[in-house]
N, C-alpha and C positions, 0 to 999 in steps of 0.2 A: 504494500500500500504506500508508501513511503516516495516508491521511485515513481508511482501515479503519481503523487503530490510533487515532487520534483519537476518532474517533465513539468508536469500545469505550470508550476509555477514560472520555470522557462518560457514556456510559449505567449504565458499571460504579462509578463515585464519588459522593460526596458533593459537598456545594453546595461548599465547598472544592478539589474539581477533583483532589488528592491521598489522598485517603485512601478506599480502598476499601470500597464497602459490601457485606458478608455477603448480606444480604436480594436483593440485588440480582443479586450474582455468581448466588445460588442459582436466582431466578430465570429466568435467562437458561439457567443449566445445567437446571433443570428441564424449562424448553422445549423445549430439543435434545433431550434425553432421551425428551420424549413424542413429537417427531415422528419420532424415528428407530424408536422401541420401536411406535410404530403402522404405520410404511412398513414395517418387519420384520415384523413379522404379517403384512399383506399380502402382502408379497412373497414370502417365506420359507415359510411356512406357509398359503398360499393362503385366507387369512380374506377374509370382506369387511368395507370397511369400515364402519364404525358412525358414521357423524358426531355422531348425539345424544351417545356417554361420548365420542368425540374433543372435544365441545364443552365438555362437562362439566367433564373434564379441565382444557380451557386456562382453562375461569371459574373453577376453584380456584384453579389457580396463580396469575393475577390479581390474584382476591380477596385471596388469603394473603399475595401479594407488596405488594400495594397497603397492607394494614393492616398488613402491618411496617414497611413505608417509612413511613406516618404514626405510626404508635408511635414512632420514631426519630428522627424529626424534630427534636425539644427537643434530641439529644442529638449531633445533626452539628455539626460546627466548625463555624464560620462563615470565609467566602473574606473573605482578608485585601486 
């Protein structure tokens, strides 16, 4: 369990290793959100699935996630 918390916490910070990035957390929650909000459809509601807006989907959040994290860039602490 330990090296799950680790990773997270890797993935979810800045180059500094402490300090949490927004863009990032968001993210990661973004992601949960579309794949559970697309398995719900399916399941729940007997949709089929759509891969092309399921793809859509994960290349905005991506995209949008990608050009925050470099807009932000200048402005991460730097690991001491």
């Amino acid at each position: 369990m330990n090296v799950l918390l680790t990773i997270l916490k890797h993935v979810t910070t800045t180059r500094d290793g402490e300090s949490y990035d927004v863009v990032r957390v968001g993210m990661i929650l973004s992601g949960a959100a579309l794949i559970f909000l697309a398995g719900w459809d399916v399941v729940a509601h007997r949709a089929s699935f759509d891969p092309l807006a399921f793809g859509g989907g994960v290349a905005a959040i991506l995209f949008g996630g990608g050009a925050g994290i470099a807009a932000k860039r200048k402005d991460e602490p730097d690991p001491e």
